[in-house]
MDAnalysis code that builds the backbone (N, CA, C; Angstrom):
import MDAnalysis as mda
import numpy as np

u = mda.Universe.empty(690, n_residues=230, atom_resindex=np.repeat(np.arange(230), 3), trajectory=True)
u.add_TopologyAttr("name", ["N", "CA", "C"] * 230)
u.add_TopologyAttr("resid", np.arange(1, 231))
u.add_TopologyAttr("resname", ["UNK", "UNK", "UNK", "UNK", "UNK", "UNK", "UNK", "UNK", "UNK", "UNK", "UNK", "UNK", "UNK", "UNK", "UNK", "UNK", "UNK", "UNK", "UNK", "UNK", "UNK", "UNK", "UNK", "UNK", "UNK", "UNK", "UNK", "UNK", "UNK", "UNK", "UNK", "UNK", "UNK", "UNK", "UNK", "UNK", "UNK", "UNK", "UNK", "UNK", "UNK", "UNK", "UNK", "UNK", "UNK", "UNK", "UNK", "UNK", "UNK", "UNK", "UNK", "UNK", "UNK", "UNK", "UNK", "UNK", "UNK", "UNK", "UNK", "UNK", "UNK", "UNK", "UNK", "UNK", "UNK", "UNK", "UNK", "UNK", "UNK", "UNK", "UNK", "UNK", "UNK", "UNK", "UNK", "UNK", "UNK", "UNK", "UNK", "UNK", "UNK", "UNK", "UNK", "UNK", "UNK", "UNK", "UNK", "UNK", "UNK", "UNK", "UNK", "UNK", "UNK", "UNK", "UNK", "UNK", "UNK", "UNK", "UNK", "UNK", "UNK", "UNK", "UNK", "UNK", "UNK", "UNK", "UNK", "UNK", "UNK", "UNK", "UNK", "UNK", "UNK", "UNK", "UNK", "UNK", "UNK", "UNK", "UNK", "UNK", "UNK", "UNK", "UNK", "UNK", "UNK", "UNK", "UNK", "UNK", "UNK", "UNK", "UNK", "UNK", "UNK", "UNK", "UNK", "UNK", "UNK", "UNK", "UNK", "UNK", "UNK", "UNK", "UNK", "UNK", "UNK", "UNK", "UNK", "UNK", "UNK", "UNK", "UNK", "UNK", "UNK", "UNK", "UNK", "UNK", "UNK", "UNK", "UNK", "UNK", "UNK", "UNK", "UNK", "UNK", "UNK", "UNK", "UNK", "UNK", "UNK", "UNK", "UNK", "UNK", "UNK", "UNK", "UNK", "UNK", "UNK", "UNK", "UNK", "UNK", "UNK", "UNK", "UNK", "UNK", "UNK", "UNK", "UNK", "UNK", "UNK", "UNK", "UNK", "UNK", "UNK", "UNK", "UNK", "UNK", "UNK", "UNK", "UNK", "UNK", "UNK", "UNK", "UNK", "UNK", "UNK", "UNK", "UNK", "UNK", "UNK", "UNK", "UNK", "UNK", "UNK", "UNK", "UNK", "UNK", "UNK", "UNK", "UNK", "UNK", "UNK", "UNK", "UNK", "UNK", "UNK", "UNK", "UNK", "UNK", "UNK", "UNK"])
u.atoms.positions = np.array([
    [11.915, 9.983, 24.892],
    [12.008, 8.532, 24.907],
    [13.030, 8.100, 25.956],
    [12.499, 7.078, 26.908],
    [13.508, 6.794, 28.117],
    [13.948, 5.419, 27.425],
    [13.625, 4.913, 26.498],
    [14.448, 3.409, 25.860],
    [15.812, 3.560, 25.698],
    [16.272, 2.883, 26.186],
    [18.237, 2.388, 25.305],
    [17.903, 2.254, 23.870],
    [18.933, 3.186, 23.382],
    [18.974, 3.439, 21.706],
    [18.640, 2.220, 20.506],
    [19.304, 0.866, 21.791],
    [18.680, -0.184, 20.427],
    [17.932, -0.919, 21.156],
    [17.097, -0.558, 22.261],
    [16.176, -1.863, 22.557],
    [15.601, -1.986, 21.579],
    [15.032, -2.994, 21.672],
    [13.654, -3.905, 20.153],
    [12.432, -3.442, 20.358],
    [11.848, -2.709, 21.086],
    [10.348, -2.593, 21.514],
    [10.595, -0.706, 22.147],
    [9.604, -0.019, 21.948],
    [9.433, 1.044, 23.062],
    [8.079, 0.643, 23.271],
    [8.135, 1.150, 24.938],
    [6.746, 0.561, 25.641],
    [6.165, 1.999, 25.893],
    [5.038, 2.645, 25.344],
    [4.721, 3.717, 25.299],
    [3.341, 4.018, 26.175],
    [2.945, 2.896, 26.847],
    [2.482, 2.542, 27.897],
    [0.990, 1.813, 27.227],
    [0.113, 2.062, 26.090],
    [-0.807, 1.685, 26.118],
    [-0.537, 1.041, 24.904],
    [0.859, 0.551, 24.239],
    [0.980, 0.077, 23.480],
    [2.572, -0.294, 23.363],
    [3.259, -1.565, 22.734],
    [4.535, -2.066, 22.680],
    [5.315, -2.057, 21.004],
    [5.914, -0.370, 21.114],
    [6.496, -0.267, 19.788],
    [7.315, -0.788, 19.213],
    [6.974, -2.092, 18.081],
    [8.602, -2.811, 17.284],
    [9.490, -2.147, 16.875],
    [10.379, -1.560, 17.231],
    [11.899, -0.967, 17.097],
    [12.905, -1.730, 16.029],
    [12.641, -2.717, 15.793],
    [13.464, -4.057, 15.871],
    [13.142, -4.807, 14.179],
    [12.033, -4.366, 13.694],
    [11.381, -4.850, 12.514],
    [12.431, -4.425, 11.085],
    [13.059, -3.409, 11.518],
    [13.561, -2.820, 10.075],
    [14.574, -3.983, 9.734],
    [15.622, -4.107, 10.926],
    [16.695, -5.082, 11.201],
    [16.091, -6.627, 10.758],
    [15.159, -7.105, 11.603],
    [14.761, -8.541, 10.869],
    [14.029, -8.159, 9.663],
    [13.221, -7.105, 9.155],
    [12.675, -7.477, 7.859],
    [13.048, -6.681, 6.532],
    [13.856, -5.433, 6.990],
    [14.439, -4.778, 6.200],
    [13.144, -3.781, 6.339],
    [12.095, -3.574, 6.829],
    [11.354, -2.510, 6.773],
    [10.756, -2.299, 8.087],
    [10.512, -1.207, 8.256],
    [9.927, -0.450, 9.838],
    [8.631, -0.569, 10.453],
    [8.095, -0.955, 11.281],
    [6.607, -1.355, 11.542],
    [5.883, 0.046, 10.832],
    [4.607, -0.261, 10.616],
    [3.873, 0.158, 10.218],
    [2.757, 1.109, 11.392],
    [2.346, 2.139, 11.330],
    [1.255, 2.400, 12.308],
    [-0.235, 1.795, 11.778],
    [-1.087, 1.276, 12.244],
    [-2.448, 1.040, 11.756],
    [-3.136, 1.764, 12.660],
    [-3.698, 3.179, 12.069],
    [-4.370, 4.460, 12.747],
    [-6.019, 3.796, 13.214],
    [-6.439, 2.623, 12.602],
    [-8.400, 2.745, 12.886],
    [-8.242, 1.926, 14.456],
    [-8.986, 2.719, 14.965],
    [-8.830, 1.731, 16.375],
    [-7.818, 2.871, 17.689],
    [-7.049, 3.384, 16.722],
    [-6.437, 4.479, 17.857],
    [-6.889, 5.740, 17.796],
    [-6.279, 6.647, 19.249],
    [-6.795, 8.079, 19.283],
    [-5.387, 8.250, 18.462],
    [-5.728, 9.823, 17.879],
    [-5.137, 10.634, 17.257],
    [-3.824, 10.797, 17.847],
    [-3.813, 11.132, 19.059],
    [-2.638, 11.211, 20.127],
    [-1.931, 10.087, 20.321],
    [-2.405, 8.632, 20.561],
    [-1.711, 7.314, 20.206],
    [-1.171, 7.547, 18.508],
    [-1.715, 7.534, 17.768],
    [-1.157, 7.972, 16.258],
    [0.270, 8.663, 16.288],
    [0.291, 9.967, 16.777],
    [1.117, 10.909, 16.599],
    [2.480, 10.094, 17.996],
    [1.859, 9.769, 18.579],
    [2.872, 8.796, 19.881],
    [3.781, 8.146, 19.311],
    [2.988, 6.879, 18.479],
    [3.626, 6.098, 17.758],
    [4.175, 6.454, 16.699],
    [4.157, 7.128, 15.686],
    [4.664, 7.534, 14.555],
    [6.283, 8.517, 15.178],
    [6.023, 9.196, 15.972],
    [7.148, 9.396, 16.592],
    [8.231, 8.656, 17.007],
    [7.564, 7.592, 18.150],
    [8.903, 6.733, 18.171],
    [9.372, 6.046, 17.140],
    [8.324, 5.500, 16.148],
    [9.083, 4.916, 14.914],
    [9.887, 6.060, 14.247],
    [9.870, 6.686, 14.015],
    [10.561, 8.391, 13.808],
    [12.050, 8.279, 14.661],
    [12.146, 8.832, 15.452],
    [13.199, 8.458, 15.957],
    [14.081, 7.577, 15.987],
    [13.726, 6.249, 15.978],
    [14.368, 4.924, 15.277],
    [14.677, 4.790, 14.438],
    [14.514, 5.649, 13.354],
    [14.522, 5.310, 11.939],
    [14.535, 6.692, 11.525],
    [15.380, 7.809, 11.911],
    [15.695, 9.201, 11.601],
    [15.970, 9.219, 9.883],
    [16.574, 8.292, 9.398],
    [17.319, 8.502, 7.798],
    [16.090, 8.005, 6.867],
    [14.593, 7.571, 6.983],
    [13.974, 6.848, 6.022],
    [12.245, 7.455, 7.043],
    [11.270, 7.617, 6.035],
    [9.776, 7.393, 6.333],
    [9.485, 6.396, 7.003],
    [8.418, 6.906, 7.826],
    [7.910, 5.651, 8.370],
    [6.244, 6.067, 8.006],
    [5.351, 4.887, 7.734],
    [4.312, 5.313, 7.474],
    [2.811, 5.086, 8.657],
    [1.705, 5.981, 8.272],
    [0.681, 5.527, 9.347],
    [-0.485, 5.340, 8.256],
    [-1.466, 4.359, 8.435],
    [-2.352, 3.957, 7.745],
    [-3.613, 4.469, 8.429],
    [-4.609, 4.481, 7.714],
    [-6.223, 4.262, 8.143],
    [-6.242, 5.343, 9.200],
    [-6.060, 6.000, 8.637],
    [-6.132, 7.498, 9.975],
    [-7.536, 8.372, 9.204],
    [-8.051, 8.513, 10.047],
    [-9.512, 9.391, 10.395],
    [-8.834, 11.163, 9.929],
    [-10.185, 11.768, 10.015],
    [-9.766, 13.484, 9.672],
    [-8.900, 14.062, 11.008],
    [-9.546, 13.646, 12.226],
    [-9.021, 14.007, 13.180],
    [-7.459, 14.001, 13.075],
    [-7.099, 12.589, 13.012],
    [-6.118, 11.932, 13.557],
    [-4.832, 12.493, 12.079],
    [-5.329, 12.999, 11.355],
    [-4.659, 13.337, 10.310],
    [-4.333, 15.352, 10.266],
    [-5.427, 15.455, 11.101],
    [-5.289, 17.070, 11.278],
    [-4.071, 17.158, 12.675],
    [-4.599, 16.319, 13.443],
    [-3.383, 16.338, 14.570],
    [-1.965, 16.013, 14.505],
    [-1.581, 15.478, 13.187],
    [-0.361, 15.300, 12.880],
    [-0.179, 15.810, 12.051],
    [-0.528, 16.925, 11.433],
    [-0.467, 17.805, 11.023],
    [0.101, 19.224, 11.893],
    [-0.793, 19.159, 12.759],
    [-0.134, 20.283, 14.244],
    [0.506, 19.762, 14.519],
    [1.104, 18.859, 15.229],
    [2.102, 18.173, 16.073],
    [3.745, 17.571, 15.213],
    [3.153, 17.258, 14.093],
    [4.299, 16.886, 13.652],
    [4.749, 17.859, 12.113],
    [4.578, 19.167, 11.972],
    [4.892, 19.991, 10.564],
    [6.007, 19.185, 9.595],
    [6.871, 18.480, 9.638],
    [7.431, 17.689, 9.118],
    [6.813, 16.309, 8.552],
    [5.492, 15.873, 8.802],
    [4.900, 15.109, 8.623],
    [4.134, 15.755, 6.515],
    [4.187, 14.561, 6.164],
    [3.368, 14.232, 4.537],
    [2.718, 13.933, 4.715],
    [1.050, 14.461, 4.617],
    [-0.292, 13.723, 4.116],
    [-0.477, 13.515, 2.952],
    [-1.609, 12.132, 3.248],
    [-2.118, 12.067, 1.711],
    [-3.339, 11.651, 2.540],
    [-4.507, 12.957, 1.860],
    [-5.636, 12.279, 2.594],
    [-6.515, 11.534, 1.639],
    [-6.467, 11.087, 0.123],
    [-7.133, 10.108, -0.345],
    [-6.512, 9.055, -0.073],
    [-5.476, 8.324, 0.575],
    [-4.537, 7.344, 1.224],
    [-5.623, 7.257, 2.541],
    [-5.427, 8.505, 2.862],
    [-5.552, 8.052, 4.544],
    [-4.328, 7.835, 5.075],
    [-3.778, 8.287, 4.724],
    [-2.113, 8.041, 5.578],
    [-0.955, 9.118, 5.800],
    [-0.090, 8.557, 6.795],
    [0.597, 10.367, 6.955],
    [1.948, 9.138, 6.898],
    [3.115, 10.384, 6.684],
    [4.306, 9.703, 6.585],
    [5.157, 10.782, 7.180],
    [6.420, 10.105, 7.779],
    [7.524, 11.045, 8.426],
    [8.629, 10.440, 8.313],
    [9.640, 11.873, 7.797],
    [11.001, 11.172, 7.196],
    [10.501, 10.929, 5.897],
    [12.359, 11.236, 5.772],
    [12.836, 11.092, 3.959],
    [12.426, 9.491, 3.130],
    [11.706, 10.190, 2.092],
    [11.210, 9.075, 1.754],
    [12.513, 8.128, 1.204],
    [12.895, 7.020, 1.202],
    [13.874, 5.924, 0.739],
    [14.197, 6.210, -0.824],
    [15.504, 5.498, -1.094],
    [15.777, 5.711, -2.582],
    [15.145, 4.722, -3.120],
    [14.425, 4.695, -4.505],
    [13.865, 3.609, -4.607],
    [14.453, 2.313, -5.585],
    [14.202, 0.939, -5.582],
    [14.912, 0.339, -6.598],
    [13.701, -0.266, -6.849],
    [13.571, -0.679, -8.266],
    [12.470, -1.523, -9.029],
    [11.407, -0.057, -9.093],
    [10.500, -0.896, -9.912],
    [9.203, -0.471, -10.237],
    [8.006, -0.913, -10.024],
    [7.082, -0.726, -9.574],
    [5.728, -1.043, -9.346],
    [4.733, -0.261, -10.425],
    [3.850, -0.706, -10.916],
    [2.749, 0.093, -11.722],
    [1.598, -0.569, -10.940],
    [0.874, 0.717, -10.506],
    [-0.500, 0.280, -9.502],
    [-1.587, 0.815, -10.896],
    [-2.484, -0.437, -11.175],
    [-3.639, -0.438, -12.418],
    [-4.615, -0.495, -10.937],
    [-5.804, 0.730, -11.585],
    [-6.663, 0.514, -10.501],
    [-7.829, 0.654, -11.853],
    [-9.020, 0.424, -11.455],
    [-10.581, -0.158, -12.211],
    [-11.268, 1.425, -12.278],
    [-11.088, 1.990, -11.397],
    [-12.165, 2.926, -11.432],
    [-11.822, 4.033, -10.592],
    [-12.713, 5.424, -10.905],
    [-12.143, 6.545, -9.594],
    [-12.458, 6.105, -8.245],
    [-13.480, 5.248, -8.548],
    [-14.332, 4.930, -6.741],
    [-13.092, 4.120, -6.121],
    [-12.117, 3.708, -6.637],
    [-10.966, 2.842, -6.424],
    [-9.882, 3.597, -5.602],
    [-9.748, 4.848, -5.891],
    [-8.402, 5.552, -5.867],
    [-8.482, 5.456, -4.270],
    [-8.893, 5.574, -3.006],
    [-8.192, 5.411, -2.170],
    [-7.779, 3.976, -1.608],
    [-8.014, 3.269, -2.348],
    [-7.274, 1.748, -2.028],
    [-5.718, 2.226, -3.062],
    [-5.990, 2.356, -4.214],
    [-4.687, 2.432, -4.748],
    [-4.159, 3.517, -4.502],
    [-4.350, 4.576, -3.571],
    [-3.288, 5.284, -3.032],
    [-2.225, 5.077, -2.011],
    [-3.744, 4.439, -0.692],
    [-3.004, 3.707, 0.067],
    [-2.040, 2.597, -0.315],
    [-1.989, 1.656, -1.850],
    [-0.616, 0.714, -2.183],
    [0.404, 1.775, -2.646],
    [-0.208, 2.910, -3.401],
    [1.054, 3.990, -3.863],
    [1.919, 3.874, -2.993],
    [1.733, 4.520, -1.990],
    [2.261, 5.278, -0.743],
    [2.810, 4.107, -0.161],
    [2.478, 2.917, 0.016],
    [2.676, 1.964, 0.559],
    [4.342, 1.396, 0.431],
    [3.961, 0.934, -1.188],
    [5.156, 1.051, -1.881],
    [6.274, 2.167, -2.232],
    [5.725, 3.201, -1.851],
    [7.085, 4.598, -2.119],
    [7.962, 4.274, -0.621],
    [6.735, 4.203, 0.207],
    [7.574, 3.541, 1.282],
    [8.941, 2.939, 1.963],
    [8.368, 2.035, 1.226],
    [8.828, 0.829, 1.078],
    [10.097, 0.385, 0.298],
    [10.499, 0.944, -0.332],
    [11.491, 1.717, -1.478],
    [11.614, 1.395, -3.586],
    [10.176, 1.479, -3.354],
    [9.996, 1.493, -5.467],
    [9.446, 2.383, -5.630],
    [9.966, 2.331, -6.596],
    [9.214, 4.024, -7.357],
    [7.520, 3.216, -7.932],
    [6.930, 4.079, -8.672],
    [5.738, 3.961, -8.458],
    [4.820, 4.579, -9.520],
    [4.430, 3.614, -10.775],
    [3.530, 4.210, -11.818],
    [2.027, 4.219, -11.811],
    [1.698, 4.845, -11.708],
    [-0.069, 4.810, -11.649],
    [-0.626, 4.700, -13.151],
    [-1.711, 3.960, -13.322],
    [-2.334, 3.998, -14.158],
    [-3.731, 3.275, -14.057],
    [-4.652, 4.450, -14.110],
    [-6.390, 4.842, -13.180],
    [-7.199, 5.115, -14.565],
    [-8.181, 4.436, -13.915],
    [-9.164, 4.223, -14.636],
    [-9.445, 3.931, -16.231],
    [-9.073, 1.791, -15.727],
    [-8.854, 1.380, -16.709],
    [-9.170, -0.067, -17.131],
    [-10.565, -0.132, -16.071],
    [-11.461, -1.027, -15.853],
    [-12.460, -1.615, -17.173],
    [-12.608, -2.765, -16.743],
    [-12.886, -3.933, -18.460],
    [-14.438, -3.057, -18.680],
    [-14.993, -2.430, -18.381],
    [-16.330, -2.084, -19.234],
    [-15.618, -1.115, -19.927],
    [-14.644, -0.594, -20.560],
    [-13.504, 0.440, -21.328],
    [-12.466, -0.504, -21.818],
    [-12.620, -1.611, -22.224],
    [-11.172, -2.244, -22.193],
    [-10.092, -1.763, -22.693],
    [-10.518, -0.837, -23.984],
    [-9.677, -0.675, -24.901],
    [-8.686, 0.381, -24.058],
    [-9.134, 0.985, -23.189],
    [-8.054, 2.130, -22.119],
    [-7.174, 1.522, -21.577],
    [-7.000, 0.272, -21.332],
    [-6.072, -0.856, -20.864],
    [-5.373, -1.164, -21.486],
    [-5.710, -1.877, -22.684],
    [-5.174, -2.516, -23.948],
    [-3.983, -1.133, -24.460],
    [-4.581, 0.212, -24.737],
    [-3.852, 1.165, -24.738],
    [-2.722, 1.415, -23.826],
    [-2.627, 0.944, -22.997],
    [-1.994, 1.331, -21.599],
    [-0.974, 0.117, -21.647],
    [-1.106, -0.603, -22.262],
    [-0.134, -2.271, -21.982],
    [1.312, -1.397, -21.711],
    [2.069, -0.372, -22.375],
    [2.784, -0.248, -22.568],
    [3.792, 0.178, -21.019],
    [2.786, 0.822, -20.588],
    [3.012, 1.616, -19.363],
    [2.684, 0.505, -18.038],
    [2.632, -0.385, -18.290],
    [3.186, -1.971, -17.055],
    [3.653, -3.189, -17.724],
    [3.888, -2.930, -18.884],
    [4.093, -4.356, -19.087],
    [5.779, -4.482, -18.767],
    [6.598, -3.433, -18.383],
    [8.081, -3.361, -17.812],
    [8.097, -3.014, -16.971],
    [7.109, -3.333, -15.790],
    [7.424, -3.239, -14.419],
    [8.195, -4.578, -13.775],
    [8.518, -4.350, -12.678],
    [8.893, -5.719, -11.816],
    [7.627, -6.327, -11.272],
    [6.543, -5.625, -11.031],
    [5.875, -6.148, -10.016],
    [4.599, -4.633, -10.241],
    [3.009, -5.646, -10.331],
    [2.183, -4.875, -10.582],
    [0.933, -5.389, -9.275],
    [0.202, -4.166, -9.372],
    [-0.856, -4.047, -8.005],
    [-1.830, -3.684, -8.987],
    [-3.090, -4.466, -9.251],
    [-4.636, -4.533, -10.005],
    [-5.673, -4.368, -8.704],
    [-6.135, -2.914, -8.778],
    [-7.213, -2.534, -7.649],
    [-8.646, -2.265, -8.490],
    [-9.196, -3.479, -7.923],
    [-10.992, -3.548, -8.521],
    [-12.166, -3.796, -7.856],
    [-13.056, -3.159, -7.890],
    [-14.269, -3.973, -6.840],
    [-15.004, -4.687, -8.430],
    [-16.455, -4.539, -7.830],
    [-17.356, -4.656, -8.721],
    [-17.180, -6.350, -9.305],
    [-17.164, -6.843, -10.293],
    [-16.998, -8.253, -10.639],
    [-15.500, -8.488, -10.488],
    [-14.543, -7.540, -10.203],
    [-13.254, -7.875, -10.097],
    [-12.472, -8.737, -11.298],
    [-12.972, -8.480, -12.098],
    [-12.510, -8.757, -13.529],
    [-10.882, -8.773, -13.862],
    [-10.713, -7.066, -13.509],
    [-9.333, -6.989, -14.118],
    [-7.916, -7.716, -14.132],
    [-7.927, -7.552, -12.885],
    [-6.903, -9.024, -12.537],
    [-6.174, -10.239, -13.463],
    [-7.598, -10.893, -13.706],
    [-7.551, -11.634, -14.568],
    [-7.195, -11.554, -16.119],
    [-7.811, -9.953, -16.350],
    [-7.265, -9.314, -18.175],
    [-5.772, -8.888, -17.954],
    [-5.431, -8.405, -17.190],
    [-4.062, -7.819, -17.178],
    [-2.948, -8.664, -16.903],
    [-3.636, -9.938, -16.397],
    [-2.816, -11.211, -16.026],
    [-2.721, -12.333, -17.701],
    [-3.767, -11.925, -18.192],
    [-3.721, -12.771, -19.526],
    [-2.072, -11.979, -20.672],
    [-2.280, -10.642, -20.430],
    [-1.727, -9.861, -21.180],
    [-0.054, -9.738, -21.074],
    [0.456, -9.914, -19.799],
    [1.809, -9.946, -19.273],
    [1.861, -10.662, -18.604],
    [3.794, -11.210, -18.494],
    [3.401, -12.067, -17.153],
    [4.590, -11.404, -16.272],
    [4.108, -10.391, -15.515],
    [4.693, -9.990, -14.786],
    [3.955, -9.822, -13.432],
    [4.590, -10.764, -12.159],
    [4.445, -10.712, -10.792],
    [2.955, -9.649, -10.998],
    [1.871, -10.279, -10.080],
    [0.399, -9.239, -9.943],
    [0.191, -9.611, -8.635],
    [-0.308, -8.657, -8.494],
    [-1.277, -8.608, -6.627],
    [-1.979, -8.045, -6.985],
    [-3.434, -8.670, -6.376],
    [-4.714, -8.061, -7.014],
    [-5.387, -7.774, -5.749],
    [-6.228, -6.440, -5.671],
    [-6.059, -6.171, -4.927],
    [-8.070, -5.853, -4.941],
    [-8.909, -6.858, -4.223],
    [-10.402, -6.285, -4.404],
    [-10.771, -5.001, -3.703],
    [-11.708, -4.230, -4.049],
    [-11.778, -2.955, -3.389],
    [-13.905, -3.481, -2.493],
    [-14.129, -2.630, -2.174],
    [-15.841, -2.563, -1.770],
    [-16.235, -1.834, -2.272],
    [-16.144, -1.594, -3.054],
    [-16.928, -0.901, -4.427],
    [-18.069, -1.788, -5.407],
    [-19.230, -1.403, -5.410],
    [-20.103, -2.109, -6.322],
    [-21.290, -1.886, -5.493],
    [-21.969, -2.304, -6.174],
    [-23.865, -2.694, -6.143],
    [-23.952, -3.565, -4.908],
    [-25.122, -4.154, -4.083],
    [-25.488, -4.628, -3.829],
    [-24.982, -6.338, -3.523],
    [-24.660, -7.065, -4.485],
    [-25.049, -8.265, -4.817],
    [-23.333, -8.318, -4.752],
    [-22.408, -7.249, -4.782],
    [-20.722, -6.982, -4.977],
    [-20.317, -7.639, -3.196],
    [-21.970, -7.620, -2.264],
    [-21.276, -8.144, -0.642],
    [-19.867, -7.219, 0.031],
    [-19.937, -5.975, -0.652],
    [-18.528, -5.301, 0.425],
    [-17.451, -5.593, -0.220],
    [-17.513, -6.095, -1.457],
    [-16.717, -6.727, -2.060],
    [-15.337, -7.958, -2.096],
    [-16.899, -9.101, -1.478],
    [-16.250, -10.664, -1.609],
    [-17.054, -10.934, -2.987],
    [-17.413, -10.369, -3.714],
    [-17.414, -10.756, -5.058],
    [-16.490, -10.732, -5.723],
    [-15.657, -9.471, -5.683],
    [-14.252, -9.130, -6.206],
    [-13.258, -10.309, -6.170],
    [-13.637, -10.247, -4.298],
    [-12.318, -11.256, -3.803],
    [-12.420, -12.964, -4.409],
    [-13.840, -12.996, -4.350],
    [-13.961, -14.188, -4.784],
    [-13.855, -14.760, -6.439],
    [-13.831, -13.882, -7.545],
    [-13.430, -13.823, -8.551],
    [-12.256, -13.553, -8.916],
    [-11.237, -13.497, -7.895],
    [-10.203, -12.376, -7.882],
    [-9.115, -14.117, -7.461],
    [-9.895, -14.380, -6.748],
    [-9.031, -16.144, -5.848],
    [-9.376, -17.232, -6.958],
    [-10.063, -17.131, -8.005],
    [-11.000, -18.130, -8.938],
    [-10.066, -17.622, -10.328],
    [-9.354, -16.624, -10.538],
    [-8.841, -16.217, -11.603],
    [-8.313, -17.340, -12.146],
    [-8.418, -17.193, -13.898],
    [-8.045, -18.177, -14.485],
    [-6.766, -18.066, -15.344],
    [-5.985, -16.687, -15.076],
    [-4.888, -16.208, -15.340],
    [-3.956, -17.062, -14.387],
    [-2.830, -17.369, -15.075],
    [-1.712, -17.995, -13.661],
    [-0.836, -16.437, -13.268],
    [-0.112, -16.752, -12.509],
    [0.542, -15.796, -11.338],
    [0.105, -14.681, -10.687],
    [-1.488, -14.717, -10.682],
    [-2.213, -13.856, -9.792],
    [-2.114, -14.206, -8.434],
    [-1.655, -13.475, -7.451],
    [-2.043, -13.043, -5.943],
    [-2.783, -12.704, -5.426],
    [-3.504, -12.834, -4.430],
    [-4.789, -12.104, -4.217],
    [-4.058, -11.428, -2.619],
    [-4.629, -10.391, -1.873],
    [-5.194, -9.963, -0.748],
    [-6.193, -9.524, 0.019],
    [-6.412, -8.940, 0.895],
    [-7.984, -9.054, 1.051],
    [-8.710, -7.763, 0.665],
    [-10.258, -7.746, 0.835],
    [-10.621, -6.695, 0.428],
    [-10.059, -5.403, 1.228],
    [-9.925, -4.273, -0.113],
    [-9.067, -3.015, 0.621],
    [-7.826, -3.034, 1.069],
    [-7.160, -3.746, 0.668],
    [-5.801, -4.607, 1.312],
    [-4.748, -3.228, 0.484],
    [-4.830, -2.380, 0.531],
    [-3.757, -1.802, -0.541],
    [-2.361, -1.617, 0.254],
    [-2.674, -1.598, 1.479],
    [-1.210, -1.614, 2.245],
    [-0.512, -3.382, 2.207],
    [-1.296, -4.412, 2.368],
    [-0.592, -5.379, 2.404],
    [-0.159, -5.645, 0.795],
    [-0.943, -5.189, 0.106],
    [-0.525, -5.225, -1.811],
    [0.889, -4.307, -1.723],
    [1.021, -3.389, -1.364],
    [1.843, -2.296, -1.453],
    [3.405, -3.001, -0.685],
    [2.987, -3.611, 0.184],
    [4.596, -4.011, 0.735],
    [5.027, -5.116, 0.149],
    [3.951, -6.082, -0.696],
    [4.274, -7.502, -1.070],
    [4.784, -7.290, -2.459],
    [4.478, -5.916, -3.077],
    [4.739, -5.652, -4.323],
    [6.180, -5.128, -4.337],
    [6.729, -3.964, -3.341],
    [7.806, -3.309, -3.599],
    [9.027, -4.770, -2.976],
    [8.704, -4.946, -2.091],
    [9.870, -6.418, -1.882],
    [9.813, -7.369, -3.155],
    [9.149, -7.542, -4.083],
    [9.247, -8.039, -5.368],
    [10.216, -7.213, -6.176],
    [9.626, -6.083, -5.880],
    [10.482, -5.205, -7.393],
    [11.853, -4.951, -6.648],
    [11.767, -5.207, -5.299],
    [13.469, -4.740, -4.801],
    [14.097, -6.034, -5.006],
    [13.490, -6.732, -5.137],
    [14.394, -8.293, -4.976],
    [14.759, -8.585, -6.252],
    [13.664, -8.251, -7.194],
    [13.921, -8.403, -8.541],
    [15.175, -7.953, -9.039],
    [15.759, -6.456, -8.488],
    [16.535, -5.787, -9.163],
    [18.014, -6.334, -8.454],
    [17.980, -6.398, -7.211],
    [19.145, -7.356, -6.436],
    [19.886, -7.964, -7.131],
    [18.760, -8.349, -7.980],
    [19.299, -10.178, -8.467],
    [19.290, -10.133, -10.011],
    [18.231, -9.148, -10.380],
    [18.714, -8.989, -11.423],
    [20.112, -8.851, -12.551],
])
């Protein structure tokens, strides 16, 4: 890297790396892998790496390729390939809690990608899968294990129901998160989203479909802020 130690940007020639993000937002840019080569991937994840030697930095939406190559290139690198995402550097200490409720197995790589999102990010991180309203009673069972979070992430395609049950049940901070999962008539899932924005629960959030990274950062800055101030 030929940058001065604190410029705000590295210019890595086919792309302009934010250096500068941790300082204004308290967290480190993000890589978004779909759209780049493998080698841009591993480029960028580096210089954010270097900038940020004491904490993870994460890469999203990365392909097999682009996940095998940072794998060779970077041995210090964490996959998670139902995420789709690689991470480098010590993961952060975490404060608060997040519990990610996801609908179904067809779900789990949206709610991995918020897992990961949020470990990130610095909350720890409860899962609790497959626990979608045609089963309700697996939910209802489960109250126990989110209803003392700071801040919860509901991942559903299909009628996108859950949201709305888990929002009746607690009222603790939700981001709901639609997946593209479903039938036909589910549209890629703007059925989700659109049942999901129509909820008749109050303090539901919505993001967009597959959104588990923007659920994942909007959730752990809840549960960190929560505890701040708590």
């Amino acid at each position: 890297m030929n940058e001065p130690r604190n410029a705000p940007t590295a210019d890595l020639g086919f792309a302009r790396v934010d250096l500068d993000r941790a300082r204004r937002t308290g967290d480190p840019e993000v890589v978004y892998g779909a759209g780049k080569t493998p080698d841009q991937v591993v480029e960028i994840l580096t210089a954010l790496s270097e900038r940020h030697p004491a904490r993870a930095v994460l890469a999203t939406r990365l392909d097999a390729a682009a996940l095998d190559l940072i794998a060779s290139r970077l041995p210090g690198a964490s996959l998670d390939r139902v995420a789709r995402a690689a991470t480098l550097g010590p993961m952060p200490a975490t404060q608060g809690t997040v519990a990610i409720i996801a609908a179904g197995t067809s779900d789990a790589p949206v709610a991995a990608e918020a897992a990961l999102t949020v470990r990130v990010h610095g909350s720890a991180v409860r899962r609790i899968d497959d626990v979608g309203v045609a089963g309700i009673h697996r939910l209802l069972e489960a109250r126990a294990e989110f209803a003392d979070a700071d801040c919860l992430i509901v991942v559903a395609g299909m009628e996108g129901a859950l949201p709305s049950v888990v929002g009746g049940l607690v009222g603790v901070p939700l981001v709901a998160v639609p997946t593209s999962v479903g039938y036909g008539a589910s549209f890629g899932g703007l059925a989700a989203l659109l049942a999901m924005l129509n909820s008749c629960a109050p303090g539901v959030s919505v993001v967009n479909i597959d959104n588990g990274y923007g659920a994942g950062v909007f959730a752990a800055r809840v549960a960190r802020n929560a505890r701040e101030r708590g």
